[in-house]
N, CA, C and O of each residue as an XYZ file, in Angstrom:
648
protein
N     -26.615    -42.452    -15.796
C     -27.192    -41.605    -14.773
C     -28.393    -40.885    -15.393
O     -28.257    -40.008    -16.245
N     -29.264    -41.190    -15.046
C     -31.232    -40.442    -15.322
C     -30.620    -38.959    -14.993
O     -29.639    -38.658    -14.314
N     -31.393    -38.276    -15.593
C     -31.585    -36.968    -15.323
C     -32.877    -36.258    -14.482
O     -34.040    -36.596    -14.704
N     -32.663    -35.664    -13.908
C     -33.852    -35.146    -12.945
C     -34.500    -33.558    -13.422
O     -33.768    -32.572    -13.333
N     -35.524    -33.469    -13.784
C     -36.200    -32.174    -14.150
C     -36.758    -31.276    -12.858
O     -37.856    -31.739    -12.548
N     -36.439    -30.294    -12.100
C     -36.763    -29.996    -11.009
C     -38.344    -29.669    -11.711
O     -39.237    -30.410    -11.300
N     -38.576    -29.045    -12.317
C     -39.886    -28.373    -12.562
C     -40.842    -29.405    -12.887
O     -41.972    -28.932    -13.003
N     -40.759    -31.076    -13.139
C     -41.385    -31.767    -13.412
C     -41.350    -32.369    -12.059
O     -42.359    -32.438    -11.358
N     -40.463    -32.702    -11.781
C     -40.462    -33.821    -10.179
C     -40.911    -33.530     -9.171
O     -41.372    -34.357     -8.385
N     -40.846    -31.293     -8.812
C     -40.899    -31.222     -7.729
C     -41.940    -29.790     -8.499
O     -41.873    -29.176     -9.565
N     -42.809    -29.732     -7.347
C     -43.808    -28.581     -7.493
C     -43.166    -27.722     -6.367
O     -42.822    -28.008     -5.220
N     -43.114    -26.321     -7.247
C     -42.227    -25.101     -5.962
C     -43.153    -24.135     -6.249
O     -43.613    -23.689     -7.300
N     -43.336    -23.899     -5.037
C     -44.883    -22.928     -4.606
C     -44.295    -21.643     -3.614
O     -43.504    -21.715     -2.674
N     -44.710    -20.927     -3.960
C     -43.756    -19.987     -3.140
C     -45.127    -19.747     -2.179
O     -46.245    -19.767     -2.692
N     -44.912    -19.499     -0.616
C     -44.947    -19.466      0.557
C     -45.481    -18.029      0.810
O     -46.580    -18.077      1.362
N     -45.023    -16.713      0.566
C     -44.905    -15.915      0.915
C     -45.120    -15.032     -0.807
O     -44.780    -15.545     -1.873
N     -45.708    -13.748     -0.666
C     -45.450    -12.697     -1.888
C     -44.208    -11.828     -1.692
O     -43.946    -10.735     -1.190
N     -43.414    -13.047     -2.465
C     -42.198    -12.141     -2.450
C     -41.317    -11.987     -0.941
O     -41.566    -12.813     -0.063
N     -40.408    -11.031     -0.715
C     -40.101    -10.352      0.888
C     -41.061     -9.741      1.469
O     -41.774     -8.859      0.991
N     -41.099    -10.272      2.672
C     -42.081     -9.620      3.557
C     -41.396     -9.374      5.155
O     -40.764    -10.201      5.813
N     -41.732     -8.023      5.511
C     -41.177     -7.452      6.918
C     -41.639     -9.039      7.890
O     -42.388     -9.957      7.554
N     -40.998     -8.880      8.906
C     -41.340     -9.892      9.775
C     -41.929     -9.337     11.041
O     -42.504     -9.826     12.014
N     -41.519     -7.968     10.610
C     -42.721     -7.349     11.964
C     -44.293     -7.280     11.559
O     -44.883     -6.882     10.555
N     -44.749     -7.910     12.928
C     -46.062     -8.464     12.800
C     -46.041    -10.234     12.603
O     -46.983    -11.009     12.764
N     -44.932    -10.474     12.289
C     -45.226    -11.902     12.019
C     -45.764    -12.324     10.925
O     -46.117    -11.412     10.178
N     -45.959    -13.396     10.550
C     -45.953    -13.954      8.862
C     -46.525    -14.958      8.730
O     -45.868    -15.968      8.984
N     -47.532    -15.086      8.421
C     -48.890    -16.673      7.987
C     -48.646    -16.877      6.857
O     -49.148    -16.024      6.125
N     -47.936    -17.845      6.209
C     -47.584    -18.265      5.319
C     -48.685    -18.558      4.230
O     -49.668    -18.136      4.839
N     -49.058    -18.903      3.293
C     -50.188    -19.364      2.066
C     -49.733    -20.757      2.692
O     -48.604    -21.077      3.064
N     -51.113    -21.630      2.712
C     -50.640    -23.216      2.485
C     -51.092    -23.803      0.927
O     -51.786    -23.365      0.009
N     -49.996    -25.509      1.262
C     -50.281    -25.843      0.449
C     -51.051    -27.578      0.392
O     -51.108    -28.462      1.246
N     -51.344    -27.533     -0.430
C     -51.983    -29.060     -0.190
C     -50.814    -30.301     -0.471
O     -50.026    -30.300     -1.417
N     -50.909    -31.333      0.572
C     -49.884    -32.438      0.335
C     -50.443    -33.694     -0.608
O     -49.764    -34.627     -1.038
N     -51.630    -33.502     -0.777
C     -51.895    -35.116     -1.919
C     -51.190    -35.263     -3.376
O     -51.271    -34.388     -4.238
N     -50.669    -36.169     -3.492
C     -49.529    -36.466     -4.017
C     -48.509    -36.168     -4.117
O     -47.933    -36.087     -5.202
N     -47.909    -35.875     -2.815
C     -46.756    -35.650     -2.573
C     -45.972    -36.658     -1.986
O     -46.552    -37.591     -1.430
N     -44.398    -36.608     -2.032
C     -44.164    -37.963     -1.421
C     -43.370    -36.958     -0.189
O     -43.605    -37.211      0.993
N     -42.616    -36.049     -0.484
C     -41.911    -35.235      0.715
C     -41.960    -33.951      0.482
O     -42.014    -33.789     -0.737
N     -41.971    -32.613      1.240
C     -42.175    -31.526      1.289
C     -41.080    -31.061      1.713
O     -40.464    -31.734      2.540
N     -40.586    -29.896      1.304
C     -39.615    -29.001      2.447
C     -39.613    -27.159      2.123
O     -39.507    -26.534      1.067
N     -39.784    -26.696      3.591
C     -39.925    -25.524      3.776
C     -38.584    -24.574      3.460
O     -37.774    -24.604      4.387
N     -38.303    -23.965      2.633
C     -37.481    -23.390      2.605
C     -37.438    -21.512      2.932
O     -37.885    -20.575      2.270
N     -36.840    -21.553      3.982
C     -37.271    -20.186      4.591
C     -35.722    -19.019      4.284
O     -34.710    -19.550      4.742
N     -35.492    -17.866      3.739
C     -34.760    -17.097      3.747
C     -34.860    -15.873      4.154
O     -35.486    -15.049      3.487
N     -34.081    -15.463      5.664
C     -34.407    -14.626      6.224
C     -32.901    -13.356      6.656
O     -31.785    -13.728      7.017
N     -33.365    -11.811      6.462
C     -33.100    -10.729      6.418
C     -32.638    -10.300      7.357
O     -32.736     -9.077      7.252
N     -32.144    -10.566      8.310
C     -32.052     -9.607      9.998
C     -31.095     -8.480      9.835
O     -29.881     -8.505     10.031
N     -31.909     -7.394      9.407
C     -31.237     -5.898      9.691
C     -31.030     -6.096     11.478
O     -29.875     -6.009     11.895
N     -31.770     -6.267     12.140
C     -31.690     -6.190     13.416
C     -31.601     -7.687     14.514
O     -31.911     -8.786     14.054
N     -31.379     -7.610     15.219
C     -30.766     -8.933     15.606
C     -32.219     -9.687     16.200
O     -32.958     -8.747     16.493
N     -32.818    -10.790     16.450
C     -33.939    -11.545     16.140
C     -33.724    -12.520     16.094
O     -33.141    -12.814     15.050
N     -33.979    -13.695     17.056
C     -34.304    -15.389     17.124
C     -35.912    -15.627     16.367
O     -36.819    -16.193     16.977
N     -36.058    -15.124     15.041
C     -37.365    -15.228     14.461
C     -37.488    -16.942     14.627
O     -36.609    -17.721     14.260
N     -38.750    -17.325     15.249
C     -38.973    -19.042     14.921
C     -40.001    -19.027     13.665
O     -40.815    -18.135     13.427
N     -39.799    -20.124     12.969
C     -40.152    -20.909     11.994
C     -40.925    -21.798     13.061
O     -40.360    -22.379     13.989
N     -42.656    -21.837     12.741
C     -43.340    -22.984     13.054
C     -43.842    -23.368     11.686
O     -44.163    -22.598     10.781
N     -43.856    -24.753     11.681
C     -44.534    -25.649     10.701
C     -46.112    -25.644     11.273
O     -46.300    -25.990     12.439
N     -47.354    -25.203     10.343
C     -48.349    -25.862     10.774
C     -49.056    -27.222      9.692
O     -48.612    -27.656      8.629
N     -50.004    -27.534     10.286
C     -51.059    -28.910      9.541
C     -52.064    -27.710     10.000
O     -52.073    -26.771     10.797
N     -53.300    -28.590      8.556
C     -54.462    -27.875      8.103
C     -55.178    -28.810      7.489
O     -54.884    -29.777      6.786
N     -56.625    -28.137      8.060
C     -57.682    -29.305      6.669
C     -57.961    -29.064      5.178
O     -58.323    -29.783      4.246
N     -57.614    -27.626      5.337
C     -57.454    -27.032      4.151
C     -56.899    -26.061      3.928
O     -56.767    -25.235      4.831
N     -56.215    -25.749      2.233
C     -55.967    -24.525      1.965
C     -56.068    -22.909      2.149
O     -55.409    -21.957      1.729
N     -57.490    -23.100      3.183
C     -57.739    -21.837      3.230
C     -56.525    -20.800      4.690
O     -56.215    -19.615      4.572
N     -56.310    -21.266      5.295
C     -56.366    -22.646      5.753
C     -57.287    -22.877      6.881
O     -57.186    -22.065      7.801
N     -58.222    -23.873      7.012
C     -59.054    -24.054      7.409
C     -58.259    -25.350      9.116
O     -57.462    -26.273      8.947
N     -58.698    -25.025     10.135
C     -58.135    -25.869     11.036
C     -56.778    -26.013     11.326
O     -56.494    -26.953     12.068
N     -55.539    -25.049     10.769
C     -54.764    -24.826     11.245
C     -54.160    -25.066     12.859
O     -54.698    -24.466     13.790
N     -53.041    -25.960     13.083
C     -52.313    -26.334     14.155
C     -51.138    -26.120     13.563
O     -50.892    -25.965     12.367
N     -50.037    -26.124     15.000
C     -48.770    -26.585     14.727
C     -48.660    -27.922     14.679
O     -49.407    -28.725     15.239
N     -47.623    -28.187     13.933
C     -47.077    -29.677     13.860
C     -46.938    -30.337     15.503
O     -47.071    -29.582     16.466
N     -46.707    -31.556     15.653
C     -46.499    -32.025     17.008
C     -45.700    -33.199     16.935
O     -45.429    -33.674     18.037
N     -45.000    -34.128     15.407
C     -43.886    -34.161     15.280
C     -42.845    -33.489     15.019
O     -42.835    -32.451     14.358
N     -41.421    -34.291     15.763
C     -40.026    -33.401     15.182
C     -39.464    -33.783     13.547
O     -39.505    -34.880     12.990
N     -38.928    -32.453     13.009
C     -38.687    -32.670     11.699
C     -37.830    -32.552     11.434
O     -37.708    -31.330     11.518
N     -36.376    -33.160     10.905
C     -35.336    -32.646     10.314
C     -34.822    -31.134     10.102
O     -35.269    -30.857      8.988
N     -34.297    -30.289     10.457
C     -33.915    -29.225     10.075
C     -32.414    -29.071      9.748
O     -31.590    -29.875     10.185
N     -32.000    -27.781      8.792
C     -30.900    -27.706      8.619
C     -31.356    -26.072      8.519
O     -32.393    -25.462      8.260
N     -29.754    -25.683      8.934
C     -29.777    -24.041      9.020
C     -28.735    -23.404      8.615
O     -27.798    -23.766      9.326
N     -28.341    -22.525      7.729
C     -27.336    -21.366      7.584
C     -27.334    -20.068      8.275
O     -28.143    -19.232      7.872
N     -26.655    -19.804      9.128
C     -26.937    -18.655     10.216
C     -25.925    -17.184      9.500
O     -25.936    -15.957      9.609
N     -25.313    -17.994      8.929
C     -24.604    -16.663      7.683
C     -23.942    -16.965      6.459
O     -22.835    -17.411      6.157
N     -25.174    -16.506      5.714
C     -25.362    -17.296      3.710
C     -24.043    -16.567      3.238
O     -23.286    -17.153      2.465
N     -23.706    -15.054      3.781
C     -22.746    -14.485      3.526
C     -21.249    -15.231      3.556
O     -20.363    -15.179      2.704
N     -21.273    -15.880      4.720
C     -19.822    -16.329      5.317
C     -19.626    -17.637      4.394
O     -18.612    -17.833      3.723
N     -20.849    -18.591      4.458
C     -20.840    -19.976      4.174
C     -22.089    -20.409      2.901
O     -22.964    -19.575      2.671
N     -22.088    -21.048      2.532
C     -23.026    -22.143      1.787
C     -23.754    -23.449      2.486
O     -24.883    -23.895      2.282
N     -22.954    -23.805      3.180
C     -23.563    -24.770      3.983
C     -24.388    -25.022      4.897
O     -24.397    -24.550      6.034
N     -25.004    -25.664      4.498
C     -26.783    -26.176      5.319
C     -25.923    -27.002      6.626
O     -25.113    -27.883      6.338
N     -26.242    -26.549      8.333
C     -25.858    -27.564      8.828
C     -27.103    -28.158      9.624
O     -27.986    -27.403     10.029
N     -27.151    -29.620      9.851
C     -28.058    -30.307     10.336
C     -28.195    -30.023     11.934
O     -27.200    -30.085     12.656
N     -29.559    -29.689     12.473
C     -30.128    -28.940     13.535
C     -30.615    -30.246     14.036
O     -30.614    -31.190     13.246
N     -31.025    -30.416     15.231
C     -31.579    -31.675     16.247
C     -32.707    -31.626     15.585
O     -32.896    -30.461     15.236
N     -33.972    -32.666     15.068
C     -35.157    -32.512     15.044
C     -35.739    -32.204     15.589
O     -35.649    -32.719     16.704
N     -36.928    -31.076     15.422
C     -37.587    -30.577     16.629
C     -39.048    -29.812     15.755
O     -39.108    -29.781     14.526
N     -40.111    -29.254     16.645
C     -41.202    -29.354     15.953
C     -41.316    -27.818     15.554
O     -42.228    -27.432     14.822
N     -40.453    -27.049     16.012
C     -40.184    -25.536     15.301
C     -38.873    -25.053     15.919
O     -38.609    -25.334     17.088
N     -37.854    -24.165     14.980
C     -37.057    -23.942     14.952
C     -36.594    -22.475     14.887
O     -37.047    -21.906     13.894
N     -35.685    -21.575     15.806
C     -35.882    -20.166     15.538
C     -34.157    -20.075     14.925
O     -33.227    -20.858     15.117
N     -34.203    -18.969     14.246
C     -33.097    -18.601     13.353
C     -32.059    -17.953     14.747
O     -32.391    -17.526     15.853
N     -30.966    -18.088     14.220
C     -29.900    -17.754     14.933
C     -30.123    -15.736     15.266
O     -30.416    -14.893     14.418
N     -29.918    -15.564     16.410
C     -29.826    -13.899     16.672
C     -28.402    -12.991     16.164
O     -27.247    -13.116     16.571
N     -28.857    -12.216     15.314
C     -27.512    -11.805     14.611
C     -28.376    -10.906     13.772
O     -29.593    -10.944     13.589
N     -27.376    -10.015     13.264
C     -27.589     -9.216     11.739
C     -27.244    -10.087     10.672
O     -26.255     -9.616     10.111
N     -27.783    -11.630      9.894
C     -26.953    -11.623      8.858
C     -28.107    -12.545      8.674
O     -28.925    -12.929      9.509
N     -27.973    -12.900      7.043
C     -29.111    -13.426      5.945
C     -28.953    -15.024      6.361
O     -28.016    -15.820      6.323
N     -29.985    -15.075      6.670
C     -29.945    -17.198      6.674
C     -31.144    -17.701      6.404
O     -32.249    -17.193      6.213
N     -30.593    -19.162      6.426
C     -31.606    -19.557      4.998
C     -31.182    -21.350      5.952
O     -30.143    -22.001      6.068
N     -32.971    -21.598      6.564
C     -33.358    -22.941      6.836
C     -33.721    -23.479      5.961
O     -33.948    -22.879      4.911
N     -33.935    -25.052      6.120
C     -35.206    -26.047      5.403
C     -35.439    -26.515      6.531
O     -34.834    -26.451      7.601
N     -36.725    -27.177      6.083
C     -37.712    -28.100      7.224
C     -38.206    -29.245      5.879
O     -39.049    -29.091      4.995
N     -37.209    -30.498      6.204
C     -37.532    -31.448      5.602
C     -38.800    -31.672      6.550
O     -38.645    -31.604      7.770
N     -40.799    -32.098      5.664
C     -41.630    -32.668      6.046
C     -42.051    -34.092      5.486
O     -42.267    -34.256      4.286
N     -42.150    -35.070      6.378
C     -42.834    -36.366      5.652
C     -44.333    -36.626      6.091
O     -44.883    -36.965      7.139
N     -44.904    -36.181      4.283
C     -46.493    -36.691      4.555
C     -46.780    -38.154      4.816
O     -47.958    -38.511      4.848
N     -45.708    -39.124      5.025
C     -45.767    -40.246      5.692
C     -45.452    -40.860      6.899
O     -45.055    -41.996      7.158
N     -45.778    -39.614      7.786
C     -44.742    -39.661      9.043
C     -45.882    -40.096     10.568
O     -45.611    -40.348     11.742
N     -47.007    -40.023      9.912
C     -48.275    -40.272     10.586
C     -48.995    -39.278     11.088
O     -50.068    -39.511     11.644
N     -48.610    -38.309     10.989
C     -49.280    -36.567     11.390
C     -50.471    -36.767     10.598
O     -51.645    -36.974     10.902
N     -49.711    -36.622      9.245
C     -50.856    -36.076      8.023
C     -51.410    -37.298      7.502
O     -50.793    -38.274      7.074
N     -52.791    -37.101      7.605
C     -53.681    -38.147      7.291
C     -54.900    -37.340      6.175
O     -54.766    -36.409      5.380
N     -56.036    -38.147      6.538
C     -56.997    -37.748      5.209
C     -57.727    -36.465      5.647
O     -58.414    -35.861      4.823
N     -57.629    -36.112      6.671
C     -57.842    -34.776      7.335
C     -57.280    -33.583      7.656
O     -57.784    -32.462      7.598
N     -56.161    -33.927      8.009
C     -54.761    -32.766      7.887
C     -53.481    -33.460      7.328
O     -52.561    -34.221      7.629
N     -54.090    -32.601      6.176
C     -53.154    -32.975      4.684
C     -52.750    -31.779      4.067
O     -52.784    -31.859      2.839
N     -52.256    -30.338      4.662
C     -51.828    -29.126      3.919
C     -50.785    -28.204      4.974
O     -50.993    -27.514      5.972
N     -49.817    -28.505      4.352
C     -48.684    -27.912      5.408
C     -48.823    -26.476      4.829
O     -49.372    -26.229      3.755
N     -48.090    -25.270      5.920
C     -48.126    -24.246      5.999
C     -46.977    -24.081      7.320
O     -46.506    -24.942      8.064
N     -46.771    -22.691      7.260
C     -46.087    -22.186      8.329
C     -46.150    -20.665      9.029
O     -46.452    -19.604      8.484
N     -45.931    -20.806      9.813
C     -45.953    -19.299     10.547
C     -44.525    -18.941     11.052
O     -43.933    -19.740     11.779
N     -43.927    -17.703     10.669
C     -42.961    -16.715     11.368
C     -43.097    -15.964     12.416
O     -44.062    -15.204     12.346
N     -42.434    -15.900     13.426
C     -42.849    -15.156     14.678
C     -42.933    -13.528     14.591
O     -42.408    -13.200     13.527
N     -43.273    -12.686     15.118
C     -42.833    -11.343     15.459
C     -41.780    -10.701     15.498
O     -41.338    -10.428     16.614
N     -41.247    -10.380     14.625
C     -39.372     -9.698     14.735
C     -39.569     -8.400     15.601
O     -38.732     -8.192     16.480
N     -40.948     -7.211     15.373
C     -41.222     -6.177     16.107
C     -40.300     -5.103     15.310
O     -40.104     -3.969     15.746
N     -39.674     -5.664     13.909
C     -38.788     -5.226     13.602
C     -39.015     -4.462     12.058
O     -38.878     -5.389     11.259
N     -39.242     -3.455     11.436
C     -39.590     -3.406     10.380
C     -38.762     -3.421      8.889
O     -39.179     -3.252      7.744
N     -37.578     -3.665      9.353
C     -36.327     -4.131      8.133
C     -36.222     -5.293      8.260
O     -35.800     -5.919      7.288
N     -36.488     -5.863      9.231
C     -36.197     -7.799      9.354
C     -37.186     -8.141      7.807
O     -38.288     -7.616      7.649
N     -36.741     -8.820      7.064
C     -38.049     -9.697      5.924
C     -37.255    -11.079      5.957
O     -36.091    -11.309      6.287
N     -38.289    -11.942      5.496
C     -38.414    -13.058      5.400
C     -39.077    -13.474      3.855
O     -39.867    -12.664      3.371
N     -38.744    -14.799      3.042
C     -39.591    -15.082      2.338
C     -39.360    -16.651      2.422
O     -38.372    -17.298      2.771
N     -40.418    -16.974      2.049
C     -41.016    -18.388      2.384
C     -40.996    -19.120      0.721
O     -41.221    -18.495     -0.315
N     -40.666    -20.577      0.825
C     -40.813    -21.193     -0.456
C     -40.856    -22.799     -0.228
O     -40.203    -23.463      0.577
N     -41.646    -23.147     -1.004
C     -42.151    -24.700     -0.488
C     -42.118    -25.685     -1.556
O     -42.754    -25.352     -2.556
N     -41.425    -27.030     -1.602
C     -40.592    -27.737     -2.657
C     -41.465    -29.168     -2.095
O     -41.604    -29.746     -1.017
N     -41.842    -29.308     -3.196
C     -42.827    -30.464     -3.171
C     -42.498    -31.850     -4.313
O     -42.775    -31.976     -5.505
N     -41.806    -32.753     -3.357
C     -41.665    -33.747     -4.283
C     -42.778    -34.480     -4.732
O     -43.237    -35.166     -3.820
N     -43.599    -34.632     -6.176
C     -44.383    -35.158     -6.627
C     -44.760    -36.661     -6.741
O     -43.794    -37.394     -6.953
N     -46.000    -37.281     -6.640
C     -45.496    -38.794     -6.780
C     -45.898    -38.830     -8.129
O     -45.696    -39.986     -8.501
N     -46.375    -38.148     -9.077
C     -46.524    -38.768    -10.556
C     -46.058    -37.228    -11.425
O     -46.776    -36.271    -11.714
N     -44.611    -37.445    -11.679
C     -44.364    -36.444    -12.468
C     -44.533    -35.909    -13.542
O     -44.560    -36.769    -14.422
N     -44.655    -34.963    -13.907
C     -45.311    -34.450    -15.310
C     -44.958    -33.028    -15.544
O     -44.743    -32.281    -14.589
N     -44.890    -32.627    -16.753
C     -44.582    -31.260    -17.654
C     -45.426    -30.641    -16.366
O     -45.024    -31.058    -15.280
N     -46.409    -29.815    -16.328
C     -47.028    -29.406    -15.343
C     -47.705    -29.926    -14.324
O     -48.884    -30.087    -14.640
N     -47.456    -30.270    -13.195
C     -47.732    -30.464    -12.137
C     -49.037    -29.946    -11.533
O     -49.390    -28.782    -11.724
N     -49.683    -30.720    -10.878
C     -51.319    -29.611    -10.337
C     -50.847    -28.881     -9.183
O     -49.958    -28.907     -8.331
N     -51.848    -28.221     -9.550
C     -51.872    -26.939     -8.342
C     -52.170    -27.392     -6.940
O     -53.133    -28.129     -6.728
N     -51.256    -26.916     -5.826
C     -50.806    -27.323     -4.453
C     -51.444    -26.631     -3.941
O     -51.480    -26.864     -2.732
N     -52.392    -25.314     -4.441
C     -52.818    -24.318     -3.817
C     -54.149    -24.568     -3.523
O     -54.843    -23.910     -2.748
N     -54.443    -25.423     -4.089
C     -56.092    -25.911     -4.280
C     -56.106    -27.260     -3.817
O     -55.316    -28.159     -4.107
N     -57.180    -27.297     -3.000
C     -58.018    -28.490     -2.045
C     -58.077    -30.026     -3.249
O     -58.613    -31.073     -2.887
């Protein structure tokens, strides 16, 4: 059995500085997908107050991010609606954004993305995401983005840059 190096295979870019309130809503940092083979959004979220916060995936031409849309394929999701109660990720219908369960309690999505899925081409090639409005100022959220590499290496290039 090979061994797998997360820090070599997969580039993890964090999304967000740190926790951030979700009131006001949340524009994620993007990142660039060239050489990537799969992406996934990993979102962990706070609800002091009760909140269907959605998770949209967007596409971009660039990092800045420049030309920003939402996605307009459906993507795999999986969701924990209480990290407290359980561990387990359960698998959500594919769909092109996803809102967290309404409740007081900590949960924690992914959004499996495939830069081979025909979305992302030589033009919108930099996923990103946006959090909705909680209106709430204890709700936080933080964002983190897991990038499977196609040529692995001790350090990996920077996802942050065009």
């Amino acid at each position: 059995m090979g061994s797998i190096s997360l820090a070599e295979e997969f580039k993890i870019v964090s999304g967000t500085a740190g926790c951030r309130t979700t009131n006001g809503g949340i524009t994620c940092d993007y990142v660039s997908l060239k050489n990537v083979i799969k992406a996934w959004i990993v979102v962990h979220l706070r609800q002091a107050v009760s909140h269907a916060t959605v998770v949209q995936p967007q596409k971009a031409t660039a990092v800045l991010p420049s030309g920003a849309t939402s996605v307009t394929n459906s993507y795999p999701w999986r969701k924990n609606a209480d990290i407290s109660a359980s561990d387990t990720l359960v698998a959500q219908t594919a769909a092109t954004s996803m809102a967290a369960t309404a409740g007081t309690t900590d949960q924690l999505m992914v959004i499996e993305i495939d830069p081979a899925s025909g979305e992302w081409d030589e033009d919108y090639d930099v996923l990103g995401c946006t959090l909705s409005d909680s209106s709430q100022a204890t709700n936080f959220a933080s964002v983190l983005y897991v990038l499977q590499t196609k040529y692995p290496q001790a350090t990996p290039p920077a996802a942050i840059t065009d």
